[in-house]
N, C-alpha and C positions, 0 to 999 in steps of 0.2 A: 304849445311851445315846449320843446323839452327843456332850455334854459329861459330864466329869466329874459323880457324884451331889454336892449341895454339901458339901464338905469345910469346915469353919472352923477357926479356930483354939481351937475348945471345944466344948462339948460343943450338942447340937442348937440351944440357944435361945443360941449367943454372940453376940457381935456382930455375926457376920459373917452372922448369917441377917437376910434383908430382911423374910420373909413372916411377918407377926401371924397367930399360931392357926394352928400345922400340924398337920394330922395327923397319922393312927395309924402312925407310921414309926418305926421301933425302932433307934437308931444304936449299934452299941457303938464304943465307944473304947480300944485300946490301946496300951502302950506300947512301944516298940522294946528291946530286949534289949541289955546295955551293951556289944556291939561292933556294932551298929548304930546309936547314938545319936547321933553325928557324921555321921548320912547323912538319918537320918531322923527327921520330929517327933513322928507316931504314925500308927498305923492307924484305919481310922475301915469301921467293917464296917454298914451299913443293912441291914434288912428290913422286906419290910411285904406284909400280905396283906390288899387292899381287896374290899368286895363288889364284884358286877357293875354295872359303868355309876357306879363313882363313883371318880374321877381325885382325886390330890392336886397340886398345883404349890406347888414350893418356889423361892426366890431368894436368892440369897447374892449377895454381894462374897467371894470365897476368898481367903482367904490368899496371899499373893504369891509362891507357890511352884507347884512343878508337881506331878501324881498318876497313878503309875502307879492305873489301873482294872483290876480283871477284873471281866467279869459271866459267866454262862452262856455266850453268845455273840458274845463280843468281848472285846478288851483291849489298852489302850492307853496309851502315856503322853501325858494332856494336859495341857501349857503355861497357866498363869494367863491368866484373858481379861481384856479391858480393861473393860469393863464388867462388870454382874451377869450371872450364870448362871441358866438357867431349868431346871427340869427337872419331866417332868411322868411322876407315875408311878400304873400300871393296876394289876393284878391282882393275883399274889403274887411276890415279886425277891428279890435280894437282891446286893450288890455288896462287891466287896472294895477297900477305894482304901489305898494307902501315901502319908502326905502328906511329901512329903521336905524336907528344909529345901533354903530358896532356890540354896546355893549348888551343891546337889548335880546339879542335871537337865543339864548342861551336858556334863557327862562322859555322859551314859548317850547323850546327843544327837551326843555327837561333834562338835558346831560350836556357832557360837552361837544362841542361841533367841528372834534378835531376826527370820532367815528362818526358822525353824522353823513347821512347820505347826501350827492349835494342837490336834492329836491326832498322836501319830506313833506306828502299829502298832510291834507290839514287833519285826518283823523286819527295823527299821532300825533300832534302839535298836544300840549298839556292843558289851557282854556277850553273851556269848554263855549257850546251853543254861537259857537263858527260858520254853522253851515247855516242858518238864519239870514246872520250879517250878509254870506255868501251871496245870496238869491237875492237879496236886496242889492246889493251891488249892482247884481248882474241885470236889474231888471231897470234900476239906474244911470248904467251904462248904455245899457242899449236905447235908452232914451233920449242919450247924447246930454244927460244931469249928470255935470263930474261932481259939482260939488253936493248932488241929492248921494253920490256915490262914495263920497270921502266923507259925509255925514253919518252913511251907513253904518261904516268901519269904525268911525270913533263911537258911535253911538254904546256898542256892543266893545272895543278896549275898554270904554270909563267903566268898565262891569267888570269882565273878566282878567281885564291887562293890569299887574300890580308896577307900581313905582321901581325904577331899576336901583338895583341895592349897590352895596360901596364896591364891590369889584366892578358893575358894570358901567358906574361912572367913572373910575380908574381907567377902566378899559378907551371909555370915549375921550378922556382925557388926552391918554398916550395917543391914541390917533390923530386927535387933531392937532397937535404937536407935532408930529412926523408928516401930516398932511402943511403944516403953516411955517415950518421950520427948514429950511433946509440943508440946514446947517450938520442937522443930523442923517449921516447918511451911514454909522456903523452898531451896531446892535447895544455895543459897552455903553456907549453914549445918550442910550434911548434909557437903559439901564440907569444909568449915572443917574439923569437928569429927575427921574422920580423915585429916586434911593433903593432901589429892587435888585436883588441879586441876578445874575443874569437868567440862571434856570426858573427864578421865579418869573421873570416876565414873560418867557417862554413858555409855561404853565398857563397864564394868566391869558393873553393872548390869544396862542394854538386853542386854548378852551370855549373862548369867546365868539372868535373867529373863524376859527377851523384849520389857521396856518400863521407859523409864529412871528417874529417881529423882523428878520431879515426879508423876510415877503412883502410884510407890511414899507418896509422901506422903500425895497427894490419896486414895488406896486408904483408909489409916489413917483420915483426918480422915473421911471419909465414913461409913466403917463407925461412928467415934464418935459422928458426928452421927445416922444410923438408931439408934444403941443408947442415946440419948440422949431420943431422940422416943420412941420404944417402952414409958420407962420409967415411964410414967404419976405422971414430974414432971415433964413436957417443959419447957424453959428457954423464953423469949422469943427466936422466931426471930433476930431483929438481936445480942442477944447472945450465941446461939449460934453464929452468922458470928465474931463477931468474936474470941472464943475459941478457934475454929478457925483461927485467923489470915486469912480473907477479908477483901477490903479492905472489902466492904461485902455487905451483905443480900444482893442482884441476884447478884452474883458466887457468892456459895451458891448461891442459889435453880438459876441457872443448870447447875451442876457436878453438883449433887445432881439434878436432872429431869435430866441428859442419862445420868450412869450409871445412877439406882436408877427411873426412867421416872415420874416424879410427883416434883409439886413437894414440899416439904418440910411444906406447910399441907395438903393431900389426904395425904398418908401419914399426918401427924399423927393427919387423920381416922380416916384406915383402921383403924392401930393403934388407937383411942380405941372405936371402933365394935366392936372385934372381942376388947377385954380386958374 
């Protein structure tokens, strides 16, 4: 995969998935073991075996964090994208992704993740004796043992993965605030609320993350507006903006077609067409 499978913040149909009516793809979801739970949010293990000549395509908005990946033949840690993820998948797979919380990927990157490439092979990740854990995985996986597979990986954190220091708890912080809050929908306020000047939470953030706190917002508002339209009560566009805190209809329309690629009245459709 060249991006991340989509990872969200729940389980297949959360928010964070864009595409109405997926297919036959089988996600399990676990959870991290209580001395990993300060690093990580959960594991999210996919399979799926299609007949021949029929492809699935999924699209998320991910969660604002990064994911170590393993598949068969590759693994990597990638960076949240700005936009949605597309991924399209054949035959029979299956992938292992760790979704870490936000303010963890910073340390494993060694700098900050606003130049970070947005996959970086584990043999520039800064831990060492990764490709170990790797193969255990993968030989894991393929055994259809998620949890012999999510045993692997923390086996080998409790070793090389240090505890997240006071920025990356800061960082996780502001997230889930903006993920739980909706109240905050303007950058000054994200500011305000945990007393940071605004260029520093911009610093703080973009470093963490890869992209700074007006992203982080607009991430959230978007994903609530897709899981909002999906819900077969969709609201009246213009009061959907406006409860989203947009200044007006257009300003949605605009934000919403530029990351999820359809205006908010065609996805309506799609969804409406396909539930």
């Amino acid at each position: 995969m060249t991006a991340p499978f989509p990872a969200t913040s729940a389980a297949p149909r959360s928010k964070g998935l864009l595409t109405p009516g997926v297919g036959p793809v089988e996600i399990a979801r676990l959870w991290p073991g209580e001395a990993m739970r300060t690093l990580v949010r959960h594991y999210w293990l996919p399979r799926w075996s299609l007949p021949a000549g029929v492809t699935v395509r999924q699209q998320v908005l991910e969660y604002p964090a990064s994911n170590l990946v393993v598949e068969a033949g590759d693994a990597a840690l990638h960076r949240a994208k700005r936009g949605r993820s597309d991924t399209v998948l054949t035959g029979t797979g299956w992938a292992f992704g760790v979704l870490f919380h936000p303010g963890s990927a910073r340390a494993l990157v060694g700098a900050s993740l606003r130049t970070a490439p947005p996959a970086v092979p584990i043999d520039r990740l800064e831990p060492g004796g990764l490709d170990g854990a790797i193969r255990r995985i993968r030989v894991a996986m393929s055994a259809g043992d998620d949890r012999g597979a999510v045993a692997a990986f923390e086996r080998w954190a409790a070793v090389d993965l240090s505890p997240p220091g006071a920025d990356a708890v800061l960082v996780n912080a502001i997230v889930e605030a903006v993920e739980n809050d909706r109240e905050l929908v303007r950058v000054e306020q994200l500011a305000d609320r945990f007393g940071l000047g605004v260029r520093h939470l911009q610093r703080l953030v973009a470093g963490h993350i890869g992209f700074g706190p007006k992203w982080l917002i607009q991430r959230y508002r978007l994903q609530e507006a897709a899981a909002a339209l999906r819900s077969g009560n969709a609201p009246p566009l213009a009061g959907l903006a406006a409860e989203l805190g947009y200044v007006d209809q257009a300003h949605f329309g605009h934000e919403f077609k530029t990351v999820i690629g359809s205006t908010p009245g065609a996805y309506l459709a799609q969804a409406a067409a396909s539930g």
